[in-house]
N, C-alpha and C positions, 0 to 999 in steps of 0.2 A: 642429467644434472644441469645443464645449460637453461632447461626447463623449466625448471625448482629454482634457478639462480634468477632467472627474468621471472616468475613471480613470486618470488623474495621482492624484487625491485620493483615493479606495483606495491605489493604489501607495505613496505617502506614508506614510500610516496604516501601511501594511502592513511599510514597513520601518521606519518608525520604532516601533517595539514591542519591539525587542529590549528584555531586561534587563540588566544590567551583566555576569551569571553568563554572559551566552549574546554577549559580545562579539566572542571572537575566534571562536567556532565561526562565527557568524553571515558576518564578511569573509570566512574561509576559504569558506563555503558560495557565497558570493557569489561571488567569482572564479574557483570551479571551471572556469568557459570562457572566458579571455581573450578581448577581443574588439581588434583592431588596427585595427577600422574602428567608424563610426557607422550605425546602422540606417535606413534610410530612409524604415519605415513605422513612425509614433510608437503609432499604434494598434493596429496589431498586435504591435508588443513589447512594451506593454501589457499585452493580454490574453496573452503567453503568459507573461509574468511573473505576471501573479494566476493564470492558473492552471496553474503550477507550485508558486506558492508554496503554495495549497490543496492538492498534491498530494506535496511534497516531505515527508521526514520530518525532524524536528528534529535538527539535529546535537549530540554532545556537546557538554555544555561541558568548558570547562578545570576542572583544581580550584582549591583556592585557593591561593595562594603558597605559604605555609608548611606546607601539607600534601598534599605532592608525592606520589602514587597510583603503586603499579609499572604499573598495568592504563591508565597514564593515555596515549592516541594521537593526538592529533591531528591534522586533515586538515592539510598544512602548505599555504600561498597558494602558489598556482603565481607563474611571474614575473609583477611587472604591467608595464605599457606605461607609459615615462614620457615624458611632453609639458612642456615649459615650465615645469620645477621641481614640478609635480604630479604623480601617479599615477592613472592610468587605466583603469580597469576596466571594461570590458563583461559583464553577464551575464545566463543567461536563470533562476537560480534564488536563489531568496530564500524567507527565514522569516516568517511572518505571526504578526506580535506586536505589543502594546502599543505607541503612540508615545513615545518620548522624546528631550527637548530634545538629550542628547548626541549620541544617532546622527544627528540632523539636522547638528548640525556635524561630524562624520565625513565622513558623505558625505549628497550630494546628486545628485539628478538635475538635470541641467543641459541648454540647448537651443542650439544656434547654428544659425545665418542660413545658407539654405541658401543652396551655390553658384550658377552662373548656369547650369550644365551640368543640373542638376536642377530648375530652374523648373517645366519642365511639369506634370514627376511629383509635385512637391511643390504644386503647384495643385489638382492632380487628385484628390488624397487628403489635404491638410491635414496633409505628415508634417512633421516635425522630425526634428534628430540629435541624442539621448539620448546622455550617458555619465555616469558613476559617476565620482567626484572622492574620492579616499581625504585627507585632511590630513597631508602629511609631517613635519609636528611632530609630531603625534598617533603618527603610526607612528613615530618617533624614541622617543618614550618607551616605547611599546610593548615596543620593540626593546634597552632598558636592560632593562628587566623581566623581558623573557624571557632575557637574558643572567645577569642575579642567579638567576632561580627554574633556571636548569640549574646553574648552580654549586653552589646549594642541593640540586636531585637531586644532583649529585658527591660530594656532599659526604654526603648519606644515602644512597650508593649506591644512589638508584634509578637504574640505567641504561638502562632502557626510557624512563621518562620523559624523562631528558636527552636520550637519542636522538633523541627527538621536538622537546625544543626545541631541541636544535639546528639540524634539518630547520626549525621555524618560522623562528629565527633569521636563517637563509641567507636566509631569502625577506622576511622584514621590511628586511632590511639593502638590497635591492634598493632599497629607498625613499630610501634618503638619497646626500646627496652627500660627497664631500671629506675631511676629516679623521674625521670619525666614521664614515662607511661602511669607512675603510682601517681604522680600531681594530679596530673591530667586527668585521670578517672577521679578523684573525689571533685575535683571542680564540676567535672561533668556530672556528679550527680548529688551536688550541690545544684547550679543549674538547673537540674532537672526537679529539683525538691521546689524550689523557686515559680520553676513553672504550673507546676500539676497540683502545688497545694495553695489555700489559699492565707493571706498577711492576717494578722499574727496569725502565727502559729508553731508547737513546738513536735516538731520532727523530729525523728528517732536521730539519732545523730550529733543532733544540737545541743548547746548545753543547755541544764536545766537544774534545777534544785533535783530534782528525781532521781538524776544521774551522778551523786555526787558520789556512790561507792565507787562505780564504774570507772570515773575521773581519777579518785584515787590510787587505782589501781592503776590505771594507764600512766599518772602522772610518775609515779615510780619506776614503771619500765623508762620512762623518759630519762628519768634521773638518772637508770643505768647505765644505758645504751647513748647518751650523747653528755658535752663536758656543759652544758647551759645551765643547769640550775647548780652543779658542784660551783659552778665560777659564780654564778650570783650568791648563794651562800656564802663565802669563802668571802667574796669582795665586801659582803655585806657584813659578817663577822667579823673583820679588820677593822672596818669603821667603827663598831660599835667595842671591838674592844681596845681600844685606843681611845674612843670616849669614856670609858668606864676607868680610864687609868688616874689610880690613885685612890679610888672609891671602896667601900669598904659593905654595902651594900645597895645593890642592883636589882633595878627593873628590867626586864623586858615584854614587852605586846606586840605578840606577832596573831598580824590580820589572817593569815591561812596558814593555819597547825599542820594542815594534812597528818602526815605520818612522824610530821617531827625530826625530818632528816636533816636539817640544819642544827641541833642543838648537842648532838651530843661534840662537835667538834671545837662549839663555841668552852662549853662544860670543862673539855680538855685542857684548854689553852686558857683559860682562871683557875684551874685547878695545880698550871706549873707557874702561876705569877710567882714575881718574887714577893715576899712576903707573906703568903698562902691566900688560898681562894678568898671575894668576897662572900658573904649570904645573895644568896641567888632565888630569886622569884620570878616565875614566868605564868605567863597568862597567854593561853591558847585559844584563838578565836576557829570557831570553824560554823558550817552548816549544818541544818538539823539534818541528819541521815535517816532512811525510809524504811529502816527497821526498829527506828528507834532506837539505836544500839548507842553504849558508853563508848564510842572510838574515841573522843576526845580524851575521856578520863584514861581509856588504857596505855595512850601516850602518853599523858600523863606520869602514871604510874612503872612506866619502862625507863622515861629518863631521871626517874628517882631513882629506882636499883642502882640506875648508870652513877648515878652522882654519889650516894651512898658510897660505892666503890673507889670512889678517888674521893673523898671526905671534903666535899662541900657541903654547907650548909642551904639548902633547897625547897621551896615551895613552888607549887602547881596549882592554877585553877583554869581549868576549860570553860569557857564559853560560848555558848550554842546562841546562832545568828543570821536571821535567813537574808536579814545583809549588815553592810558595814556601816551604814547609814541610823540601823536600827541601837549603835551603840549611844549610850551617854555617859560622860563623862565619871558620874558619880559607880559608874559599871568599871572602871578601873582603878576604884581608889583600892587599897588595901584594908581588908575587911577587919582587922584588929586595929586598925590606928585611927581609918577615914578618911584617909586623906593617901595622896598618892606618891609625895615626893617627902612629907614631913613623917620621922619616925616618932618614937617616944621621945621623952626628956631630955633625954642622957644620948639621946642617939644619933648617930650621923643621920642625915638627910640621904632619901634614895634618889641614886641615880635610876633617871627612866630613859629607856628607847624602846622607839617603838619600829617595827619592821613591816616591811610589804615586799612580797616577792610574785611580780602579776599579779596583783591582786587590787589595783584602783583603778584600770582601765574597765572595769568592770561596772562602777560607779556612773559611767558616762552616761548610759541609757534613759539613768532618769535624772532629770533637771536638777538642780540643787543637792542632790548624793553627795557629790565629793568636796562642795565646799560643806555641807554638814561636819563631814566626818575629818576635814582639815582643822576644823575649828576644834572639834572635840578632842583632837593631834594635841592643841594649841593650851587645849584648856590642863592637861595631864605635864605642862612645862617638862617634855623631854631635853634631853641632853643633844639628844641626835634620833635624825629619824631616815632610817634606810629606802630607798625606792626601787627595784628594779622591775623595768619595764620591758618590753619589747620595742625595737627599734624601727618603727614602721607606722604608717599615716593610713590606717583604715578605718578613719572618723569622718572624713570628712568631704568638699567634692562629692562628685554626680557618682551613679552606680559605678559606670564603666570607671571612671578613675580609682573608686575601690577597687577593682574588680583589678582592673592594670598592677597595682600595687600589690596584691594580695596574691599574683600570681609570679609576680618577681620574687616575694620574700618567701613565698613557701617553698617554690623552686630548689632557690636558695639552701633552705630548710633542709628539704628533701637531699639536693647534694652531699649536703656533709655527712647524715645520718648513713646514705649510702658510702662513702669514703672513709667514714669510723668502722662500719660490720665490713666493711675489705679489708680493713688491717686487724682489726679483733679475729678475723675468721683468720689470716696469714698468722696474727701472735699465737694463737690459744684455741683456735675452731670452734669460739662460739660468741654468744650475740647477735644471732640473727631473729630470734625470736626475741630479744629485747626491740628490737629494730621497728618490728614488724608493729610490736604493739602501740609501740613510740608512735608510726608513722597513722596510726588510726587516732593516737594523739592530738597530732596535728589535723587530720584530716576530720577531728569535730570540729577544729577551731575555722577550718577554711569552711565547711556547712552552715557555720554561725555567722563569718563576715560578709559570705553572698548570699545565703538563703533565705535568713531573717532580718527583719525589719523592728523601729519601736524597740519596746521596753524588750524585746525578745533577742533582737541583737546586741550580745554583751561584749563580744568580743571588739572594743570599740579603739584599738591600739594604738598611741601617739607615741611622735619621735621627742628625741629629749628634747628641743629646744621649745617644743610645745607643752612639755613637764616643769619647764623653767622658769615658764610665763604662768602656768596655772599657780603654780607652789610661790612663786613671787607674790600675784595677787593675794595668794590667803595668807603674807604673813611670814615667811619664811626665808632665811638666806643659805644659800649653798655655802657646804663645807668641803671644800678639796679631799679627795680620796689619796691618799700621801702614796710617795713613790715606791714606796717597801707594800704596799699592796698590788702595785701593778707589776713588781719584780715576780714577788710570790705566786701571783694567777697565771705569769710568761712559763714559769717556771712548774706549775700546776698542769698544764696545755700540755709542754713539754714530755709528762709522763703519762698522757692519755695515748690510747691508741690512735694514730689516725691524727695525732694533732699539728702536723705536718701544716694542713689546710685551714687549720685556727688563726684566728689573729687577734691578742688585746693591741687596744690602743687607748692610751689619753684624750679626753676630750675636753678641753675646760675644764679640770678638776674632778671628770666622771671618767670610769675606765666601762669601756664597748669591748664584745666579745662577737666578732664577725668569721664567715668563712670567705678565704682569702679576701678578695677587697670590700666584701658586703657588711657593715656591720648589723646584728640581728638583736643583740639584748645592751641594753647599758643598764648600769648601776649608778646611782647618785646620792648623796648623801645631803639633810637641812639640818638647818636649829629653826627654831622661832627665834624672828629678830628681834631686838630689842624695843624698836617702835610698835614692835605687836605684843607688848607684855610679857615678851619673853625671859628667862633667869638672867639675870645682873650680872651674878659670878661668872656664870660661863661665860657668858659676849665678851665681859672686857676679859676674860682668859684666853677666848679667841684673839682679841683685839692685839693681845702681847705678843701673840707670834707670830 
């Protein structure tokens, strides 16, 4: 034993020397031969570790962050073996270097109590079972690192180098659990879509007009599985039915129909007005879908049953639009009268709003999109027009600052969606398959903000106060979202699974819906001002209160 103990104390020494320059060469060197078992003889894996390590040659190091090498290769870690929330590593080669305190906490050599099947043998030679202990925090941060320093090669077009970290990437990512191992691999092969394809281009993955069944679908597990578009809805449907108060018939245009999961709740809530419902007309925008199929009309036709049954007065018309740009105004009037806000003779004037739920950041990619389509807002004199965006700045700045940003709010993202299926799986035992679909959700939209470029990156997301400035230029004044909406969404949170970790907050008259301190979507509410030919009646009825 005394024997095993002084070359333990070599071995120590010998790993503990690395320098900070020769960190990752040094892991990679070290797990070049996964081991799935524990060695039996402590003294001879001992000696054949000192002397390998005498006989091994030093591997490169990495460079340094900010000065990314096209010549730059690195061994990347093979998979390790995970035990019990650590990682595992058996090897039989190492680098003899200086000690230091941080490779000791990296890894160590460690011994357990041998079984009762190996007594003998373990008498007979004084062995132990060695294994190598990597810190999966440590490799967590590792694994941020090397995700910024490839975005940084992408962005200096080294793509040798990115290559490689992305190869390291893949294999750091093995260390971790849960919501940052799922970020982490779409970024990574994001990334990797980035590197090996060439600009424009539209990757399996990405959005695209092709994919809008897909989207569909995914957008709904989204819907189920986390509370962001119930709160945008809800927050959005407040505003507008409170614009609509007093009104005896109503418009609505909404930019993405999808599946029409916002309206049956709006339907409900004029359905218990006092005085009984208005007449209700809605107009569904959507994409041309790639089997040609009537999905717009059969929404349609579901929230007429719906309304039929609580006895409102109800018209539908879908509209197919391969974008929002491609609208004119004379495309929203009302097809019996001609006009959009004048009825008949005898008749009240319609009240119009118009809604957007994600659905203008989309607009950014090509030049002049979204003031087109603000104007065309402008030209249909709504009442009110709802916005909810995403709370996040992946427009703008150099790649790496997308890239920085895009990884903070998906993070983010990822969090909660994990933090909602832990408490839906504790209520009820299910939601992990909403979860899961949800998170491929997201993970087209993170292949869209890093992988594409041009007309092809739509996912182009502004923070409000950059929504504030655009919708001021074209014409628009903000309308405070009243405090009986921001009670109802607290109080909405409150009965989701999971919503422990939610937070509404007021922001200048728009209510954000964050996990704990991040906030990730706002809602906001305009009119057309009155210097921009906006309705008379309304302004100065704003003007009164």
């Amino acid at each position: 034993m005394a024997d095993v103990a002084q070359k333990l104390e070599q071995l120590e020494k010998a790993m503990g020397s690395s320098t900070a320059a020769n960190d990752d060469a040094l892991v990679s060197h070290l797990a070049s031969d996964t081991v799935h078992y524990n060695p039996s003889d402590i003294a001879t894996w001992v000696d054949n570790i000192l002397w390998e390590l005498n006989a091994s040659p030093t591997p490169l190091a990495p460079p340094a962050p900010r000065r990314l090498a096209d010549n730059y290769d690195p061994k990347p870690l093979p998979a390790p073996h995970a035990a019990a929330g650590r990682i595992v590593y058996g090897s039989d080669a190492q680098s003899v270097v200086a000690p230091s305190p941080r490779d000791r906490k990296r890894m160590k050599v460690c011994s357990s109590p041998p079984s009762s099947s190996s007594t003998t043998d373990a008498a007979k030679s004084d062995k132990a079972l060695p294994v190598v202990v990597v810190d999966t925090q440590e490799a967590g941060i590792r694994l941020v690192h090397a995700l910024m320093a490839c975005a940084e090669a992408v962005q200096q077009e080294s793509l040798k180098a990115a290559d490689a970290l992305v190869k390291q990437i893949t294999v750091l990512n093995t260390s971790q659990g849960g919501a940052m191992r799922k970020v982490a691999g779409y970024f990574a092969e994001a990334l990797t879509r980035r590197i090996y394809r060439p600009q424009p281009h539209r990757g399996v993955g990405c959005s695209s007009r092709d994919s809008a069944a897909l989207d569909n679908i995914l957008h709904q597990h989204f819907y189920e599985s986390s509370p962001y578009l119930k709160f945008a809805h809800f927050t959005a449907n407040q505003a507008i039915l409170e614009a609509f108060a007093g009104c005896r018939r109503v418009h609505v245009v909404d930019f993405g129909m999808r599946q029409g999961l916002q309206w049956p709740a709006l339907l409900q809530a004029l359905a218990l007005r006092p005085g009984g419902p208005p007449a209700f007309r809605l107009t569904g925008i959507g994409p041309p879908q790639p089997d040609h199929s009537g999905a717009l009309q059969e929404v349609g036709w579901k929230l007429a049953q719906l309304a039929g049954t609580i006895r409102i007065d109800f018209r539908y018309r879908g509209l197919v639009a391969a974008s929002l740009a491609d609208l004119e105004p004379h495309m929203l009037l009302d097809p019996n009268t001609g006009d959009c806000s004048d009825g008949g003779e005898d008749e009240e004037p319609e009240a119009v709003a118009v809604n957007s739920v994600f659905e203008l950041h989309g607009l950014l990619a090509r030049p002049g999109a979204l003031e087109k389509v603000l104007g065309t807002v402008r030209a249909v004199q709504p009442r009110i027009v709802t916005v909810v965006e995403q709370e996040a700045n992946h427009n703008g700045g150099t790649f790496v600052e997308r890239f920085t940003e895009a990884l903070h709010y998906y993070s983010t993202m990822f969090d909660s969606l994990e933090g909602g299926a832990l408490a839906a799986d504790a209520a009820c035992g299910g939601g992990r398959r909403d979860q899961a679909l949800s998170e491929v959700y997201l993970g087209r939209q993170i292949c869209n903000v890093v992988s594409c470029e041009g007309v092809e990156r739509t996912e182009r997301h502004e923070a409000l106060a950059q929504w504030r400035a655009r919708m001021g230029r074209a014409g628009f004044d903000p309308v405070a979202i009243g405090s009986n909406a921001f009670k109802q969404a607290s109080m909405l949170l409150a009965l989701f699974a999971g919503g422990d970790g939610y937070r509404v907050e007021e922001k200048e008259g728009c209510l954000t819906l964050g996990w704990h301190t991040r906030p990730l979507i706002a809602t906001s509410a305009w009119r057309v001002a009155a210097s921009a030919g906006g309705d008379p009646i309304a302004a100065a009825a704003a003007a009164a209160l």
